[in-house]
C-alpha positions as CSV (number, residue, x, y, z in Angstrom):
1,X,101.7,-46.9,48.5
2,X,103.9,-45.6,51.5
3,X,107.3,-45.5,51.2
4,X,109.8,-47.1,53.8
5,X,110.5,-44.9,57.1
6,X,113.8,-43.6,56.8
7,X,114.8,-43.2,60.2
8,X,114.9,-38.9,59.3
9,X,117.5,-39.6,57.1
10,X,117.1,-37.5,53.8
11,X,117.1,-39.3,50.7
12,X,119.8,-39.4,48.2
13,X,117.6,-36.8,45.8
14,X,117.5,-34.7,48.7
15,X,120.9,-34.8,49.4
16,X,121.5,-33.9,45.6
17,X,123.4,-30.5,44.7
18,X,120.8,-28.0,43.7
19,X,121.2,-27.4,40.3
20,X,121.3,-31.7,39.6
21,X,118.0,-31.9,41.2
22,X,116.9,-28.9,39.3
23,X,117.7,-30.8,35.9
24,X,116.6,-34.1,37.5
25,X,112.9,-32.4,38.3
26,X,113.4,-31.0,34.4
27,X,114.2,-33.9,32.5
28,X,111.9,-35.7,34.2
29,X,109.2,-33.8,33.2
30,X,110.1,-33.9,29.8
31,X,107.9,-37.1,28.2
32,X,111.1,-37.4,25.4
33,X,113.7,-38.5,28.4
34,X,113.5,-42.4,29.4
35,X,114.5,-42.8,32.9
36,X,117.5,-44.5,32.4
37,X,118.5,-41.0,29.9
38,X,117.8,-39.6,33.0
39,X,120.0,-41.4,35.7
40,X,122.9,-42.0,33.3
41,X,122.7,-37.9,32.8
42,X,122.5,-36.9,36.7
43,X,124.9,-39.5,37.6
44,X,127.6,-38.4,35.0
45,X,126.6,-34.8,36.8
46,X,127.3,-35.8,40.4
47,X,130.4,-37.7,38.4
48,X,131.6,-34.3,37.1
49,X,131.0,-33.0,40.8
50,X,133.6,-35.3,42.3
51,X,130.7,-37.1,44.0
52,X,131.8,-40.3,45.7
53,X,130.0,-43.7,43.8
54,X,127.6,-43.9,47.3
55,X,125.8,-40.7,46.3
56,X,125.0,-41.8,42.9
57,X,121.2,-42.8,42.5
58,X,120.1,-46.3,41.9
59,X,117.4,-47.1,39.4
60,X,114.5,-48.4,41.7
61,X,115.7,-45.0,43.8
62,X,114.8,-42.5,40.4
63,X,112.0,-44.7,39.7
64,X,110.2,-44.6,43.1
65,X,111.2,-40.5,43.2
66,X,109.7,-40.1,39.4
67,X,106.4,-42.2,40.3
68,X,106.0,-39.9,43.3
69,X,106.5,-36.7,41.1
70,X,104.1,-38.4,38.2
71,X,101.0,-39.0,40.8
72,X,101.8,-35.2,42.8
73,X,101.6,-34.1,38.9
74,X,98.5,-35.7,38.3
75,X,97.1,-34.6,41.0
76,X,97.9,-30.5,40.6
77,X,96.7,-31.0,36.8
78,X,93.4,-32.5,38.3
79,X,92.7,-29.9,40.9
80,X,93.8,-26.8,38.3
81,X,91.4,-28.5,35.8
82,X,89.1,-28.4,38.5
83,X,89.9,-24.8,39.7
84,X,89.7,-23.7,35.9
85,X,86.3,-25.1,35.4
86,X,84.9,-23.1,38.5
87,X,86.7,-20.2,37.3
88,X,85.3,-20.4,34.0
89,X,81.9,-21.1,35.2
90,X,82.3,-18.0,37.8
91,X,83.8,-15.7,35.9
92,X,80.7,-13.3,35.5
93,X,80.2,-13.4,39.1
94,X,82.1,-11.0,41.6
95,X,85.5,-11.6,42.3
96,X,84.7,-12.9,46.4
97,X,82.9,-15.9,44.5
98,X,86.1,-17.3,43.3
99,X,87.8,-16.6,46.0
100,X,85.3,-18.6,48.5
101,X,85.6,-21.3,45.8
102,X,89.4,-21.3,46.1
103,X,88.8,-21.3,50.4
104,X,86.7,-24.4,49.9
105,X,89.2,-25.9,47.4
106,X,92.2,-25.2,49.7
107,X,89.9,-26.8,52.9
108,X,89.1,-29.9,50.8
109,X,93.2,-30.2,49.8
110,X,93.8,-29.7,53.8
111,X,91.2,-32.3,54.8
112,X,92.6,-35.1,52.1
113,X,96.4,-34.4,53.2
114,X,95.4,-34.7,57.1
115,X,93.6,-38.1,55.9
116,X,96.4,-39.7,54.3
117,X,98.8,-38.6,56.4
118,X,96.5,-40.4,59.6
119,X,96.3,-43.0,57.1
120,X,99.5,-43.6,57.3
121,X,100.1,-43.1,60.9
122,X,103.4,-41.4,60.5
123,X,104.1,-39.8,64.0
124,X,105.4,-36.9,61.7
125,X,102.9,-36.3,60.0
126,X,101.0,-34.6,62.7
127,X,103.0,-31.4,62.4
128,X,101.4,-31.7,58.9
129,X,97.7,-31.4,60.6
130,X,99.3,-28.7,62.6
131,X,100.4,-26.7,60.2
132,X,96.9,-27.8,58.2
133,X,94.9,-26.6,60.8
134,X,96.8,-23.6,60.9
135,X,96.1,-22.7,56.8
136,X,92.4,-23.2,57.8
137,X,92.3,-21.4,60.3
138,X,94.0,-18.2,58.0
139,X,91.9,-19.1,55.5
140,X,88.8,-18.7,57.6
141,X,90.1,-15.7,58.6
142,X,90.7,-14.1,55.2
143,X,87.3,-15.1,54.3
144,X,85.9,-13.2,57.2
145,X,87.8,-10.2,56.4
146,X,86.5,-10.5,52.4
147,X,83.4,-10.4,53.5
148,X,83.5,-7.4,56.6
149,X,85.5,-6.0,53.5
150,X,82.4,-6.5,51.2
151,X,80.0,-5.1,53.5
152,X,81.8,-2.0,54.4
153,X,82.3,-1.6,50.3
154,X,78.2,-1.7,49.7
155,X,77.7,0.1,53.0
156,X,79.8,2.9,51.3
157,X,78.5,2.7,47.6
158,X,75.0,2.9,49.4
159,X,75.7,5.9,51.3
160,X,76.7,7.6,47.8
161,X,73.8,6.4,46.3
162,X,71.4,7.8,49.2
163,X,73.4,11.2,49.3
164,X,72.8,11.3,45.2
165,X,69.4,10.3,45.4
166,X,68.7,13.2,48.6
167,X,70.3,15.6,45.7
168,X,68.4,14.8,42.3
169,X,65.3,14.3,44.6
170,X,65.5,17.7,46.5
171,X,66.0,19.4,42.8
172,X,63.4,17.5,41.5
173,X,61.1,19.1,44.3
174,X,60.2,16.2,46.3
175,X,59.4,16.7,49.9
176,X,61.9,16.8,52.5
177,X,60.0,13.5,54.1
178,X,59.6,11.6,50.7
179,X,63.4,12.2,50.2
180,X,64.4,11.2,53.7
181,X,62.5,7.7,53.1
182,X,64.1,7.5,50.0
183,X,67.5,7.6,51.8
184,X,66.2,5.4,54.3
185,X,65.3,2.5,52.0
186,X,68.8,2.9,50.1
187,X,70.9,2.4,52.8
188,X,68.4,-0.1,54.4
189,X,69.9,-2.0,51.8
190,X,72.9,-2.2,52.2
């Protein structure tokens, strides 16, 4: 369901002093407020404000504002359900598993905003793709430095391994060409 252009006009819960739309976004949340609770509470706020009438909100206005909030909500709880399941399943494995899995989430998040927003063909919206393509773009980045990170960390922990190994195999008596191989095939692994 898209809503109606506004012409760039903000909307009247935009316009709403801070700390109202702080309660608003509160009370909403809470299951025990009703809606109406709700709009007699911020409007006796913006009241107390010395508000003019105008800038009070209108019923269908909270509702269409609180079914937006309800579906972003659903959404966030379905994608950190998601996220928590991976996590959980993951959470033996090193640490640059989750964090590929969290690239791949944030891509797939990226690729369904760009498609509702085409959907939609809101002119606006493609400073949205922009800025999407931009947050890929990082992300593919940070993923490229995890793993140059990664390899230079095993490169490393292989070099200690293969300066260790020459050590305990020099004392044990081995050969100076049986220890070099032995170096050779530790850091041939990494």
């Amino acid at each position: 369901m898209s809503e109606r252009p506004t012409r760039g006009r903000p909307s009247k819960i935009e316009q709403l002093p801070e700390q109202v739309r702080a309660f608003l976004n509160a009370a909403l949340r809470d299951p025990a407020n009703t809606q109406d609770q709700v709009l007699a509470e911020v409007n006796r706020q913006l009241a107390d404000l010395g508000l003019p009438e105008d800038d009070q909100l209108s019923r269908s206005g909270l509702n269409r504002y609180a079914t937006k909030m309800a579906k972003i909500g659903k959404k966030m709880q379905e994608r950190q359900a998601t996220a928590n399941a991976w996590v959980a399943k993951l959470g033996e494995k090193p640490t640059g598993d989750i964090g590929k899995l969290l690239i791949q989430m944030t891509q797939t998040m990226a690729f369904d905003v760009a498609e509702a927003a085409l959907d939609e063909e809101d002119p606006a919206s493609l400073g949205l793709i922009k800025e999407l393509a931009l947050t890929v773009q990082r992300l593919e980045k940070a993923s490229m430095d995890s793993l140059k990170r990664e390899k230079e960390i095993r490169k490393a922990f292989a070099e200690e391994a293969a300066n260790a190994a020459e050590k305990v195999a020099s004392a044990a008596g081995l050969t100076r060409e049986t220890v070099s191989t032995i170096k050779a095939e530790i850091l041939g692994i990494a």
